[in-house]
C-alpha positions as CSV (number, residue, x, y, z in Angstrom):
1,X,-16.1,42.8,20.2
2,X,-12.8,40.7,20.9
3,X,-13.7,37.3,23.1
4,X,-11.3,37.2,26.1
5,X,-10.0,33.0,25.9
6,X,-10.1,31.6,29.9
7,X,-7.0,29.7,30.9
8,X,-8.9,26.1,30.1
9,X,-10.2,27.0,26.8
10,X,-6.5,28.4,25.6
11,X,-5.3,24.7,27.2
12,X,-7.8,22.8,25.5
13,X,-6.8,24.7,22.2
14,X,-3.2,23.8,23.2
15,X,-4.2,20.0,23.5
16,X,-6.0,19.6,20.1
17,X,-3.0,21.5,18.1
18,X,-0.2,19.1,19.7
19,X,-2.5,16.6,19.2
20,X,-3.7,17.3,15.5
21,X,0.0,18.0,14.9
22,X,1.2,14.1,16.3
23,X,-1.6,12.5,13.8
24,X,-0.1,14.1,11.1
25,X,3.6,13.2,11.8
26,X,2.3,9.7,12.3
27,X,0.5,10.1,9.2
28,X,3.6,11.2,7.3
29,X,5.6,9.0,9.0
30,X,3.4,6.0,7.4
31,X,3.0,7.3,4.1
32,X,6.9,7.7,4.0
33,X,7.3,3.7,4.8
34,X,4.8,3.4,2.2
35,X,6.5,4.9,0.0
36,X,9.8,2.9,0.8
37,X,7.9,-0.3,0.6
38,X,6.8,0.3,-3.0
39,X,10.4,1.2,-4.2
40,X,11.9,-1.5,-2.7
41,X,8.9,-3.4,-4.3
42,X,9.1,-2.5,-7.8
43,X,13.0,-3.2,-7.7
44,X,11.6,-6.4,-6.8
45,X,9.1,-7.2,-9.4
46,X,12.4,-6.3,-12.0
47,X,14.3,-9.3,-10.5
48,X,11.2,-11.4,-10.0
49,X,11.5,-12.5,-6.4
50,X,8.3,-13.6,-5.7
51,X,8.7,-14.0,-2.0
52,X,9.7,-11.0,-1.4
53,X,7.1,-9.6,-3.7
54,X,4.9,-11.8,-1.1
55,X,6.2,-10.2,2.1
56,X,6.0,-6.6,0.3
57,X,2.5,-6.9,-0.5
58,X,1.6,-8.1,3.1
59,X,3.7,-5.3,4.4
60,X,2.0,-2.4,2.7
61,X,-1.7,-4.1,3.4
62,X,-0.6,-3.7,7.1
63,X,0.6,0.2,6.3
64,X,-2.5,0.8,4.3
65,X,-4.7,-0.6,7.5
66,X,-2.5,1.9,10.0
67,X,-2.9,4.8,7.3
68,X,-6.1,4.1,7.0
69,X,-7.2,4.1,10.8
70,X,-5.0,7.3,11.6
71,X,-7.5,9.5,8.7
72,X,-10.6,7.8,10.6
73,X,-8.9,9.4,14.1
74,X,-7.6,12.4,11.7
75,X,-10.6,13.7,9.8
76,X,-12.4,14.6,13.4
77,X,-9.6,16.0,15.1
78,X,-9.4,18.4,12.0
79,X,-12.6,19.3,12.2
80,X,-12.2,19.9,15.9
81,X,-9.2,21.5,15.0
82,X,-11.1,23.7,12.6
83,X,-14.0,24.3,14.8
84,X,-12.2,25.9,17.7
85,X,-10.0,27.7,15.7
86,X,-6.7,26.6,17.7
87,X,-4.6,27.4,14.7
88,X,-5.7,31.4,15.2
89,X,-4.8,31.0,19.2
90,X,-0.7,30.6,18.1
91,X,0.1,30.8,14.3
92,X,3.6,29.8,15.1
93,X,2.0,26.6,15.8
94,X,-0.1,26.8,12.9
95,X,2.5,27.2,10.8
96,X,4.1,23.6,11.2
97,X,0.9,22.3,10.9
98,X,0.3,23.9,7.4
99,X,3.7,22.0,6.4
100,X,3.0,18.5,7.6
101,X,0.0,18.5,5.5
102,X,1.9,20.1,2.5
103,X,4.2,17.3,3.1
104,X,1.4,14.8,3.2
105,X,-0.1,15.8,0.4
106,X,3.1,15.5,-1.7
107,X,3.9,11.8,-0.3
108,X,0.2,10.6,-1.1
109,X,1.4,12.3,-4.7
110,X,4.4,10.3,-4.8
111,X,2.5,7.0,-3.4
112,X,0.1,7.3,-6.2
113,X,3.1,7.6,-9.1
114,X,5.0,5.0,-7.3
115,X,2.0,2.4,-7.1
116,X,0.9,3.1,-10.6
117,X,4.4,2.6,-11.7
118,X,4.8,-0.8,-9.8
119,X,0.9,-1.5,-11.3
120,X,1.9,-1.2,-14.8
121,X,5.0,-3.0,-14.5
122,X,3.5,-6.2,-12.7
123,X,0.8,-5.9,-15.9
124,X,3.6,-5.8,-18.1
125,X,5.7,-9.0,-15.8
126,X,2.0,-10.9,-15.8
127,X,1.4,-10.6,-19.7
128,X,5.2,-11.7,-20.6
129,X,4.7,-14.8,-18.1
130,X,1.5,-15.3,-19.9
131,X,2.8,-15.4,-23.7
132,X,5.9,-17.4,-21.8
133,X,3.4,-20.0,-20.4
134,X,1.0,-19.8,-23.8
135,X,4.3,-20.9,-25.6
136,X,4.5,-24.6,-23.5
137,X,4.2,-27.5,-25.5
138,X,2.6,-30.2,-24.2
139,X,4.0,-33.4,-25.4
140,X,1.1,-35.6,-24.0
141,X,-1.3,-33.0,-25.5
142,X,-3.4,-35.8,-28.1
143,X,-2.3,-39.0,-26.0
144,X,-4.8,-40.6,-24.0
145,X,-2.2,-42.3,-21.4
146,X,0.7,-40.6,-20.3
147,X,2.4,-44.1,-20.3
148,X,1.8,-45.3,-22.9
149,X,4.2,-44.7,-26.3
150,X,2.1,-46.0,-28.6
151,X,-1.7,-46.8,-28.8
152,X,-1.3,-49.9,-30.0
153,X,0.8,-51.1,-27.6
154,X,-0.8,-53.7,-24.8
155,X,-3.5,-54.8,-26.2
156,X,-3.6,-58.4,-24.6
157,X,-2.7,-59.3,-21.0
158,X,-2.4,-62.9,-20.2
159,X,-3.1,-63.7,-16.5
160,X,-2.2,-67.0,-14.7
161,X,-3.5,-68.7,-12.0
């Protein structure tokens, strides 16, 4: 029992795999600037620029918002993808398909290794500025004026009128 595909149904198949394919080349495209931001990051946290560091971590809140919207768009274009089974219509397509989301999946890999490594080494930068910072002295620590050298001194104030 083979279903003959009309002319609209084929182009509506069409539509959805060129579409499905675009989200997930945006996707990848975003996760690859991700993944640039958090190397050019971590090399940052090693020389301790703390503006850049700044700028870095407002930059990949802004990529992690876009990634974030385009799996909101991509999750039901997938399942609309899935659903009408537009990948069976041309596997030629298909095939591309399969490899952008091969490639995803090994970028979101490497974003995960890459934002754990930058994690522990801002843990590691944050405790040695801690013991650094621990190790102050305070040399007004047990005096109750900082101007004052002595406690003794000016006791009496004479005041004429």
């Amino acid at each position: 029992m083979e279903h003959k595909l009309t002319q609209a149904e084929i182009d509506e198949r069409i539509l959805i795999l060129k579409r499905f394919r675009t989200l997930l080349e945006q996707q990848r495209t975003k996760f690859q600037e991700y993944l640039e931001v958090l190397e050019a990051q971590e090399s940052k946290i090693s020389e301790e620029d703390a503006e850049a560091l700044l700028a870095h971590s407002e930059l990949e809140t802004e990529i992690v918002a876009n990634i974030t919207s385009l799996q909101k768009v991509i999750v039901p274009m997938e399942a609309l993808y899935n659903k009408t089974k537009a990948a069976s219509y041309n596997p030629a397509e298909a095939v591309p398909i399969s490899r952008i989301q091969s490639d995803l999946s090994k970028l979101q890999s490497q974003v995960l290794a890459q934002n754990e490594k930058n994690r522990t080494l801002l843990k590691s930068h944050m405790s040695a500025l801690r013991q650094q910072i621990s190790e102050f002295k305070n040399p007004y620590r047990n005096v109750s004026s900082v101007y004052t050298k002595t406690a003794s001194a000016g006791a009496r104030i004479q005041v004429e009128v």
